[in-house]
ZALUM-106367 format. One line per 4 residues: number of its first residue (from 1); their letters; for each residue x negated, y, z of N, C-alpha, C. Coordinates in steps of 0.05 Angstrom, whole numbers, plus 5000, padded with zeros to 4 digits. Atoms other than C-alpha are relative to their C-alpha. Layout:
BEGIN
NUM> a> X:Y:Z:X:Y:Z:X:Y:Z; ...
This chain:
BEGIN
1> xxxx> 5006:5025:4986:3886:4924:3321:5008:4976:4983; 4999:5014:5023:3883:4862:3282:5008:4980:5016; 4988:5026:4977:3932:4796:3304:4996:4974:4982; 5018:5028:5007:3882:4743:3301:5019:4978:5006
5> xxxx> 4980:5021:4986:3912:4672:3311:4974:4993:5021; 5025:5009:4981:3891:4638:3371:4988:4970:4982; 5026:5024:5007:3842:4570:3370:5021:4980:4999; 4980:5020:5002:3909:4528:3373:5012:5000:4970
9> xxxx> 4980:4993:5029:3950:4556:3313:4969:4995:4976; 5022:5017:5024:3876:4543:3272:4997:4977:5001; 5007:5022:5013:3866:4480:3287:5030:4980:4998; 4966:5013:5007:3946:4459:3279:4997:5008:4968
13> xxxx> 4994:5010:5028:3934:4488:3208:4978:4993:4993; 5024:5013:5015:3868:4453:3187:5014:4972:5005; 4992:5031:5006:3908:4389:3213:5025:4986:4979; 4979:5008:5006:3966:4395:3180:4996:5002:4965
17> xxxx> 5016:5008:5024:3921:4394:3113:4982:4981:4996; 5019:5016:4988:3874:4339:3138:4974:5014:4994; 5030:4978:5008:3817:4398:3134:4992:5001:4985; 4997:4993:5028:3833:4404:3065:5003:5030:4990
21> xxxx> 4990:4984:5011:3826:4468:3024:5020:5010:4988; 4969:4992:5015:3899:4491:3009:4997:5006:4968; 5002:4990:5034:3873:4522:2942:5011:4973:4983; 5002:5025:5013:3903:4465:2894:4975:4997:4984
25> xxxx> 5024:5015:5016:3843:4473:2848:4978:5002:5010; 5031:5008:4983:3791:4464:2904:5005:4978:5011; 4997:5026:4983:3816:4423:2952:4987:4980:5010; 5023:5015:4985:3752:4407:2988:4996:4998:5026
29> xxxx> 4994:5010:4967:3750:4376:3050:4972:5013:5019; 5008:4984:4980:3729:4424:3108:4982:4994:5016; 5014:5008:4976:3696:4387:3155:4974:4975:4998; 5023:5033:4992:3636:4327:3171:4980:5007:5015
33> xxxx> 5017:5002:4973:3587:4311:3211:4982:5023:4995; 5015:4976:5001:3528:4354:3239:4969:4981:4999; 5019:5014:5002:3456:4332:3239:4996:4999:5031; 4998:5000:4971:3476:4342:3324:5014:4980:4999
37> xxxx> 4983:5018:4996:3513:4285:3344:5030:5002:5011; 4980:4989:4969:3554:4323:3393:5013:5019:4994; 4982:4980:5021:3581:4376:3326:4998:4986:4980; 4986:5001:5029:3610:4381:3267:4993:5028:4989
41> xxxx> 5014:4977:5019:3593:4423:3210:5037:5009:4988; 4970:4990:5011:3662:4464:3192:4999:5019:4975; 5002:4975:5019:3666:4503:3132:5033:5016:4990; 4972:4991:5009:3740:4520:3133:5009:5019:5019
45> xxxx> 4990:4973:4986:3776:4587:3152:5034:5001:5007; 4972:4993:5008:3844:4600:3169:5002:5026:5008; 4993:4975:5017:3867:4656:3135:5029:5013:4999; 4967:4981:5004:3924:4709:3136:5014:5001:4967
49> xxxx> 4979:4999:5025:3981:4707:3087:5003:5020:4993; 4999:4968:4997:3997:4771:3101:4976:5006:5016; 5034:4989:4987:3941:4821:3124:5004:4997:5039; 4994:4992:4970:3928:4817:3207:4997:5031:5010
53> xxxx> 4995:4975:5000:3928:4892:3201:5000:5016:4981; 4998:4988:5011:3943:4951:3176:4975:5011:4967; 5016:4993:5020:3914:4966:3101:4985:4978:4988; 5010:5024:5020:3899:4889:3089:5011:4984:4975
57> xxxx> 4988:5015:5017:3911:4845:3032:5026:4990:5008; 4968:5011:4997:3991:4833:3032:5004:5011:5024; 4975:4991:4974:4007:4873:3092:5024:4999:4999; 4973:5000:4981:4077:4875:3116:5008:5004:5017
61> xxxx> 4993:4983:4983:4099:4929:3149:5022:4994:5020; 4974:5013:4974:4158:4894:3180:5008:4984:5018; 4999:5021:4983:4135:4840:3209:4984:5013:5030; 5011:4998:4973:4115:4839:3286:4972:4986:5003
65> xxxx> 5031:5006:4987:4052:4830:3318:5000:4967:5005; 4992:5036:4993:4082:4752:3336:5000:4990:4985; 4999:5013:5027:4097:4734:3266:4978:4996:4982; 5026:4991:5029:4032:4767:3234:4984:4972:5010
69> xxxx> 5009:5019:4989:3999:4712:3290:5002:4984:4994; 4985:5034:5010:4036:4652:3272:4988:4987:4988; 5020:5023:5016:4023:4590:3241:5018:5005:4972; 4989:4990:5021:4075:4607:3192:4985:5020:4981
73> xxxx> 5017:4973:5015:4030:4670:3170:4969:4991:4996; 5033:5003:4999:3966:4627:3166:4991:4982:4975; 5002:5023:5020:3939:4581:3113:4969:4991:4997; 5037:5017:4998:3878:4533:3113:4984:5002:4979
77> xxxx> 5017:4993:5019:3823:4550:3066:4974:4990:5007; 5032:4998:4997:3744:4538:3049:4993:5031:5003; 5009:4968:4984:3704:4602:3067:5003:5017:4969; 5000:4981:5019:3699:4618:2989:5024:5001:4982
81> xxxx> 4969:4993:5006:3778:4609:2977:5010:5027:5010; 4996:4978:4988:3784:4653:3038:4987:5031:4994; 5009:4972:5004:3751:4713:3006:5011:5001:4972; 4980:4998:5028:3781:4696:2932:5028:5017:5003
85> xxxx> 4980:4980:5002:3850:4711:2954:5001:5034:5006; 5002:4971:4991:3832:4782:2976:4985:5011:4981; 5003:4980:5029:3802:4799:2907:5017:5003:4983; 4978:4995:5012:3863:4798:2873:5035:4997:5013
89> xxxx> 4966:5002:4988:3939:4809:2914:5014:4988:4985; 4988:5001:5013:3967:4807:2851:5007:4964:4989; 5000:5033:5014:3944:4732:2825:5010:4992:5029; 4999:5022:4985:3941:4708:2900:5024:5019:5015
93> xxxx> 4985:4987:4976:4009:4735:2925:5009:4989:5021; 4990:5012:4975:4047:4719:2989:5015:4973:4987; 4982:5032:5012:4093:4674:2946:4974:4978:4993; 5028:5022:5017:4026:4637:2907:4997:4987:5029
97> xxxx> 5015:5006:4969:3997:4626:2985:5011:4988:5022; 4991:5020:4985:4051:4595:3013:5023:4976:4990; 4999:5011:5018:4065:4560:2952:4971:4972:5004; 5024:5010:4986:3997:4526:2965:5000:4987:5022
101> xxxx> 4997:5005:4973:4007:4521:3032:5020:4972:5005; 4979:5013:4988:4070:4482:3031:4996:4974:4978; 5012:5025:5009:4043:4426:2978:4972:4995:5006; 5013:5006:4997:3978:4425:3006:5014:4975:5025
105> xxxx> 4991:5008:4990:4017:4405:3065:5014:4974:4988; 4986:5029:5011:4062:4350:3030:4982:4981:4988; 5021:5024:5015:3998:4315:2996:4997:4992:5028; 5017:5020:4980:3957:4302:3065:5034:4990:5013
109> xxxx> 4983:5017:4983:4033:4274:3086:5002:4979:4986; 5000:5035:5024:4031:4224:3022:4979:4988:5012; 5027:5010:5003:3964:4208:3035:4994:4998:5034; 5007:5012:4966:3971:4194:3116:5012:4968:4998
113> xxxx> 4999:5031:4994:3961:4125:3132:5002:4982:4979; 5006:5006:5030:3943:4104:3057:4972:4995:4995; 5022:5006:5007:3886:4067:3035:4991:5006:4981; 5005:4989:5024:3842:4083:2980:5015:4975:4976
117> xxxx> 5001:5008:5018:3869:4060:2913:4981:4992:4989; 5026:5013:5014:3820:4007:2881:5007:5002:4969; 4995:4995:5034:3840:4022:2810:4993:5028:4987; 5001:4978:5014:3816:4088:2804:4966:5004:5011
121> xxxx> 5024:4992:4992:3749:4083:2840:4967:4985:4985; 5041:5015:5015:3662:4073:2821:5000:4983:5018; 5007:5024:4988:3669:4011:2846:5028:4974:4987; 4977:5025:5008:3708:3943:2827:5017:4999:5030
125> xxxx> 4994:5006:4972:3750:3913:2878:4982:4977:5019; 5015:5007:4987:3701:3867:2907:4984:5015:5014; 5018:4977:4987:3660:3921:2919:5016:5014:5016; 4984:4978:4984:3714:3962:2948:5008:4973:5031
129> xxxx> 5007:5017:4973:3718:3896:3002:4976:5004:5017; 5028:4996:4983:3645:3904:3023:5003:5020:5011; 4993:4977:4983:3660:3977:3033:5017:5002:5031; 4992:5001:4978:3711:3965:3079:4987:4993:5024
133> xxxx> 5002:5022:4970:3687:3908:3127:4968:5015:5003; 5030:4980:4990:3610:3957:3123:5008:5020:5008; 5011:4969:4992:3622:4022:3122:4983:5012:4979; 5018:4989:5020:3566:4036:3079:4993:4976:4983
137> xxxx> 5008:5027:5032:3553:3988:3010:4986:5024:4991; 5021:4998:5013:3501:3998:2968:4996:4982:4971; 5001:5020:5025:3497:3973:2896:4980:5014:4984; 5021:4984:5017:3447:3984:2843:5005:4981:4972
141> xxxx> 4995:5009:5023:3458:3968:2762:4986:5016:4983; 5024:4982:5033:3412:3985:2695:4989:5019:5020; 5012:4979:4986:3368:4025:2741:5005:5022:5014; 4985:4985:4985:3418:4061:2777:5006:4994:5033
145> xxxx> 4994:5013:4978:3437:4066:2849:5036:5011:5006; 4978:4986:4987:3507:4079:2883:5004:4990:5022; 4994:4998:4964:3518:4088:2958:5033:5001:5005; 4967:5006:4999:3596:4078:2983:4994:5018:5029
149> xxxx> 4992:5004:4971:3623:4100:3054:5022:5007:5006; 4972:4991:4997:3693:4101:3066:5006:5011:5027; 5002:4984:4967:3722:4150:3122:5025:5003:4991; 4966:5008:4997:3800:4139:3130:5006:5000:4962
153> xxxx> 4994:5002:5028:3825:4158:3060:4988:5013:4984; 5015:4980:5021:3767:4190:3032:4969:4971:4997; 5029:5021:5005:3706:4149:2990:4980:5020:5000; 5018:4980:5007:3644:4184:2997:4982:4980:4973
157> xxxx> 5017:5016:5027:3605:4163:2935:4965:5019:4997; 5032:4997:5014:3520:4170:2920:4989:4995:4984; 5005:5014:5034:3505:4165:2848:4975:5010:5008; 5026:4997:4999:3429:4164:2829:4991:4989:4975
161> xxxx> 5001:5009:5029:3424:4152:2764:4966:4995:4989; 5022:4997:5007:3348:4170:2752:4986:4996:5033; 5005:4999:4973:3309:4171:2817:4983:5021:4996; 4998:4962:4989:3301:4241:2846:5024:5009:4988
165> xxxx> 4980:4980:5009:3364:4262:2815:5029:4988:5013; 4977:5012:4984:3424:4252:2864:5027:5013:5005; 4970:4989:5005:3503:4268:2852:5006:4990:5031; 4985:5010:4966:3548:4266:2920:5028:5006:4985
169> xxxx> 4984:4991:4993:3614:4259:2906:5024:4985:5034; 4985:5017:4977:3683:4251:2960:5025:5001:4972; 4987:5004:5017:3738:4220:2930:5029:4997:5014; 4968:5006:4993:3817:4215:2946:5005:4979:4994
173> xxxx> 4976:5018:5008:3862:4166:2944:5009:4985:4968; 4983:4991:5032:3883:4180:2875:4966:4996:4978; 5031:5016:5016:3804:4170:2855:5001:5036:4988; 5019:4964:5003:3801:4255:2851:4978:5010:5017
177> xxxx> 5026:4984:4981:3737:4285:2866:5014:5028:5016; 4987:4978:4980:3754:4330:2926:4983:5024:5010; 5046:4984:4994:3676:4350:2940:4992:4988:4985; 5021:5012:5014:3617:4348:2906:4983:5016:5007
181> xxxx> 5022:4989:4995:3547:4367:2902:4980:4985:4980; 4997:5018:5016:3513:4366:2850:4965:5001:4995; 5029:4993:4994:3430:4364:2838:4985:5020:4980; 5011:4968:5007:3421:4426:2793:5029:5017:5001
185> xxxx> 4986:4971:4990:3451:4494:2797:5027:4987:4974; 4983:5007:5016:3527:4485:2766:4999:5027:4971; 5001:4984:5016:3505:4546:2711:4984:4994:4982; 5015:5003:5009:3458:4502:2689:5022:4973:4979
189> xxxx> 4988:5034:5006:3516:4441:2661:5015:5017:4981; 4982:4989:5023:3555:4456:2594:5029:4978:4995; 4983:5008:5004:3619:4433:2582:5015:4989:4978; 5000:5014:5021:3634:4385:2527:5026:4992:4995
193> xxxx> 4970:5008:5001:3714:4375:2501:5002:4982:4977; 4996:5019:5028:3719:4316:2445:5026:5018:4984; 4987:4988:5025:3739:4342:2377:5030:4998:4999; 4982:5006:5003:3813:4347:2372:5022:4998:5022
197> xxxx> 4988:4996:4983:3839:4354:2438:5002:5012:5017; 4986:4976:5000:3852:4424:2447:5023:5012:4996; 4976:4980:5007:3920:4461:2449:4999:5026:4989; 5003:4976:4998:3914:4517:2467:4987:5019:5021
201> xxxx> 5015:5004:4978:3868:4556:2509:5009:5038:5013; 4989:4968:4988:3881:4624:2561:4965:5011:5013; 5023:4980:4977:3830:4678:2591:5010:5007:5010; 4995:4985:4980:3837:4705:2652:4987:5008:5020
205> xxxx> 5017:4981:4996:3802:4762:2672:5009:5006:5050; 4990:4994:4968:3788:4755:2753:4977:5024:5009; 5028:4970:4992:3739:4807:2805:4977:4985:4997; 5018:4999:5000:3676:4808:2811:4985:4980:4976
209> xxxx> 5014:5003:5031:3660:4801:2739:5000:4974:4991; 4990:5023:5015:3689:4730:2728:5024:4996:4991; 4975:4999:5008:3740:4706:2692:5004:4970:4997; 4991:5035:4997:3774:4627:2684:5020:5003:4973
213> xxxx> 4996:5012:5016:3785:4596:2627:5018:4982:4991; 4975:5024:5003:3850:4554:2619:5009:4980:4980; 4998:5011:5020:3850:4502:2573:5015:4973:4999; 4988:5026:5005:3908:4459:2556:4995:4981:4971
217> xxxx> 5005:5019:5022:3903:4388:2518:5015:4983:4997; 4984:5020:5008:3933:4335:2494:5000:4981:5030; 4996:5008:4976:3957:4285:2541:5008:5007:5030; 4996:4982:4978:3974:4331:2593:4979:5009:5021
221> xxxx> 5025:4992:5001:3898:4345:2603:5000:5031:5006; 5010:4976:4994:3888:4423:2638:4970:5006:5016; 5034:4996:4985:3809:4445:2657:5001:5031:5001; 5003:4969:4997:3804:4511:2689:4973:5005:5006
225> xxxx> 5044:4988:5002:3722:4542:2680:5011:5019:5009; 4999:4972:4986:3717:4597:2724:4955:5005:4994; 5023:4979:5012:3651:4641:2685:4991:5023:5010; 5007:4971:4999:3611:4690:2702:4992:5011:4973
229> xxxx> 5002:4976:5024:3601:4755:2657:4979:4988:4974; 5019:5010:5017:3544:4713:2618:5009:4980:4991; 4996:5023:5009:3585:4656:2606:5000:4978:5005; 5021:5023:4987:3552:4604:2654:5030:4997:5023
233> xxxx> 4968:5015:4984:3603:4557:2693:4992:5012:5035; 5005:4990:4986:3610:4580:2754:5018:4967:5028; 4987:5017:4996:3662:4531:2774:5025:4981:4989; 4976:5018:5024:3711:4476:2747:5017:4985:5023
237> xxxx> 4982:5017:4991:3773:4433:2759:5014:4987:4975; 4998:5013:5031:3790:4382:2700:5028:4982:5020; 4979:5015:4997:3861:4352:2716:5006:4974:5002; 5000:5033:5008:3849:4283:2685:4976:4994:5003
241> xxxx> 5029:5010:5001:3773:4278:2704:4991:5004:4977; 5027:4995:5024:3708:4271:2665:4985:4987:5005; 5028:5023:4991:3648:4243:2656:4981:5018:4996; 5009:4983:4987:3591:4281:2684:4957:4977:5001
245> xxxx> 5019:5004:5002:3516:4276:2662:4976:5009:5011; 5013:4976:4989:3470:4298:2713:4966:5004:4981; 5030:4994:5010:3406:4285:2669:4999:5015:4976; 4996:4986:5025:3432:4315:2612:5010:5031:5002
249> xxxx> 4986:4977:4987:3469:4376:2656:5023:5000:4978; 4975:5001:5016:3531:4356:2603:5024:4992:5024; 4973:5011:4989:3605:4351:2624:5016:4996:4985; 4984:5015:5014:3650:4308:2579:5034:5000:5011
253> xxxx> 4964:5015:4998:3731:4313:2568:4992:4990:4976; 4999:5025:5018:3743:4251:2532:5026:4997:5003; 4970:5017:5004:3812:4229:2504:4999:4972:5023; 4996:5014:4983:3841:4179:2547:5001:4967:4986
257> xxxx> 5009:5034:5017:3834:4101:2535:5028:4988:5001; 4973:5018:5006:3894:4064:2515:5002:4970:5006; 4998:5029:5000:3914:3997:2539:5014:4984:4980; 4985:5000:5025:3936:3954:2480:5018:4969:5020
């Protein structure tokens, strides 16, 4: 018999992440509207630490049926975090997961009741005025468009660089992409590192025939490529950002700019 949590202890931990993916190198926000007025589109799971029964990932034979329940034993995830940690125990153990858990938790407490930072965002600060007092801005430059909409401490951003070809990202606080979406398949984008600012780089061999790429750089610069068996990106997380070509399907680490 498996000790589900109830509908309270899930949505106490999707809040106490602001329906943030715990994973630190996803950390995509769970929730938004529906094309119903009257739902919401959810894509976030909460997930056992330990297994809710016998013979699952991280069981723990010693704990009680009350504990396995808990909110203590739960941790907020996207749907394709929540199936990650259960291909490997070993990478994603009980310590990793509530390791995760317990700074996912401490960011959405930095980041309650915090406006977006105007120094890190696609937009000036004038622009980041219009945003506010609209809701939705709209700018267009050299034949480009960009869409704004701010929703508490998250920017949603609509690049459009070419017309028909349209980037979505959401942005934090901190001016980190949190979501995205992007307008071709991400197997189709190559990943571009300027000459000279490489360390040193790790493989690491995960299931179902991918493996992630760890590559530290100068400046304190880490980008983890998670590959499938052919080589083709599967997924990324770049530390210090990038710059991101959707017509070209290129992705640029660039040394960082110096103020003199």
């Amino acid at each position: 018999m498996r000790d589900d949590f109830i509908q309270k202890t899930k949505d106490n931990l999707a809040k106490r992440v602001a329906f943030t993916c715990s994973n630190p190198k996803c950390n995509i926000v769970t929730i938004g509207p529906n094309s119903n007025s009257a739902k919401t589109t959810s894509i976030g799971v909460a997930a056992h630490i330990t297994a809710a029964s016998k013979g699952g990932p991280r069981y723990e034979s010693s704990l009680t049926s009350e504990q396995r329940k808990s909110i203590n034993n739960g941790i907020w995830l996207c749907q394709s975090c929540s199936k990650l940690i259960d291909t490997d125990v070993g990478l994603y153990s009980t310590k990793s997961l509530n390791e995760w858990k317990n700074q996912a938790e401490k960011t959405a407490g930095e980041r309650l009741n915090k406006q977006m930072a105007t120094d890190s965002m696609f937009a000036n600060s004038e622009d980041f005025e219009s945003i506010k007092e609209n809701g939705f801005y709209e700018k267009e430059f050299s034949g480009q468009k960009v869409r704004y909409y701010l929703q508490g401490a998250f920017l949603h951003v609509e690049h459009e660089p070419t017309p028909g070809i349209i980037a979505y990202y959401v942005l934090d606080q901190n001016g980190n992409v949190v979501e995205n979406k992007f307008p071709h398949e991400l197997s189709e984008y190559e990943v571009i590192i300027e000459p000279g600012l490489i360390l040193r780089t790790r493989i690491k061999k995960l299931s179902n025939q991918l493996s992630e790429e760890i590559i530290f750089m100068k400046w304190g610069n880490v980008a983890h490529l998670i590959k499938n068996n052919e080589g083709l990106l599967v997924s990324f997380n770049i530390k210090r950002g990038c710059t991101i070509s959707h017509t070209e399907k290129k992705i640029w680490i660039k040394r960082p700019e110096f103020k003199k």
